[in-house]
C-alpha positions as CSV (number, residue, x, y, z in Angstrom):
1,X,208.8,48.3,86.3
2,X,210.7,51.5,84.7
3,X,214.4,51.8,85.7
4,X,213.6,55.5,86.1
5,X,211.6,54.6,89.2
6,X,210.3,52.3,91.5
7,X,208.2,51.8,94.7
8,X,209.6,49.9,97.8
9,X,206.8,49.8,99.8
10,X,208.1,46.8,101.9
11,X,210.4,49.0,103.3
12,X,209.8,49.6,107.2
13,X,210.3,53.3,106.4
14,X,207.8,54.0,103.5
15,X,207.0,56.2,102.6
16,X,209.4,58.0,104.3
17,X,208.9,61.4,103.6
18,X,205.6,61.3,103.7
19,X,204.5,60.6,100.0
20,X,202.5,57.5,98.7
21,X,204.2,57.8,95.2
22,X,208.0,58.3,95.9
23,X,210.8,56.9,93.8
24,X,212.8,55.1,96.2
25,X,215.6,54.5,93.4
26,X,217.6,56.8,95.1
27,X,217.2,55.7,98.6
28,X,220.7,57.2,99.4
29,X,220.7,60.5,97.2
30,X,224.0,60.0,95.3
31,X,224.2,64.0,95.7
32,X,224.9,64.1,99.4
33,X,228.7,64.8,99.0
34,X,228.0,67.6,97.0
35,X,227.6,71.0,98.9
36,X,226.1,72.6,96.1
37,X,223.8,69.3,95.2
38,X,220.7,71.5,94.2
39,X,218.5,70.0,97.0
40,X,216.6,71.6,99.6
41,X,219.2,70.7,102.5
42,X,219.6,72.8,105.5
43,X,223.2,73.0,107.0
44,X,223.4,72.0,111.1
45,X,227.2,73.2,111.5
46,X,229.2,70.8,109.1
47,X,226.6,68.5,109.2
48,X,224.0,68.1,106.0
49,X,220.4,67.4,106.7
50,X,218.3,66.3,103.8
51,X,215.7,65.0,105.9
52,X,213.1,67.8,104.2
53,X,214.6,66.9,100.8
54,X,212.4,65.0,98.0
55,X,214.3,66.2,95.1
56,X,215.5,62.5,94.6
57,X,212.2,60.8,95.6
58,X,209.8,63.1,93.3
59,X,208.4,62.4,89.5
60,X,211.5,64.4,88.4
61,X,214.2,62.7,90.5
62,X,215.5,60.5,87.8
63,X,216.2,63.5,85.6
64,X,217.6,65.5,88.2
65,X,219.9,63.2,89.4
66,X,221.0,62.3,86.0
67,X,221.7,65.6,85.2
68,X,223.4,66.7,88.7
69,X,225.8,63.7,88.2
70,X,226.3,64.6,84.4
71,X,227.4,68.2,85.8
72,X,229.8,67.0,88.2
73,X,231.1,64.4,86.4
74,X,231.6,66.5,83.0
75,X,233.7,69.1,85.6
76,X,235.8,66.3,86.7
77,X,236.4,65.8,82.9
78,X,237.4,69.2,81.9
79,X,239.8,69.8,84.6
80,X,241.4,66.9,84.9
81,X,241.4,65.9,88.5
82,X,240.0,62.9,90.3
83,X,238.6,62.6,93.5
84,X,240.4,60.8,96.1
85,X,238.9,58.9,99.5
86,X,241.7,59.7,101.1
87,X,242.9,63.0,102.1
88,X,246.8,61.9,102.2
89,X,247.0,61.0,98.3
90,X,245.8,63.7,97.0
């Protein structure tokens, strides 16, 4: 098995969006709390909806993640600034 990608075909939801070969690494796309995660997510209101979304369940989704993270991580870097959970420390 490759740590780059894996099947879970056991799952009661495989495939679940509607592929026979998807990487299921990132079951929960670490990208959802970024607005501009490079997905194909439409916007209902405040509300993100990734449900059309296989950028993190293709052949590429390792990579892309990867690099997504290494963007938003490398900005966190340069200016300094942590994220905070809650709203009152920051």
């Amino acid at each position: 098995m490759s740590y780059k990608h894996f099947i879970n075909d056991k799952c009661e939801y495989f495939p679940c969006h509607g592929f026979a070969e998807q990487n299921c690494l990132f079951c929960y796309c670490p990208l959802y709390f970024f607005r501009d995660c490079g997905g194909d997510a439409k916007w209902k209101g405040n509300v993100k909806d990734c449900s059309e979304c296989t950028k993190n369940h293709d052949e590429n989704s390792y990579q892309f993640i990867m690099e997504r993270l290494g963007k938003a991580f490398g900005n966190l870097k340069e200016n300094g600034e942590m994220l905070t959970l809650d709203r009152k420390n920051k």
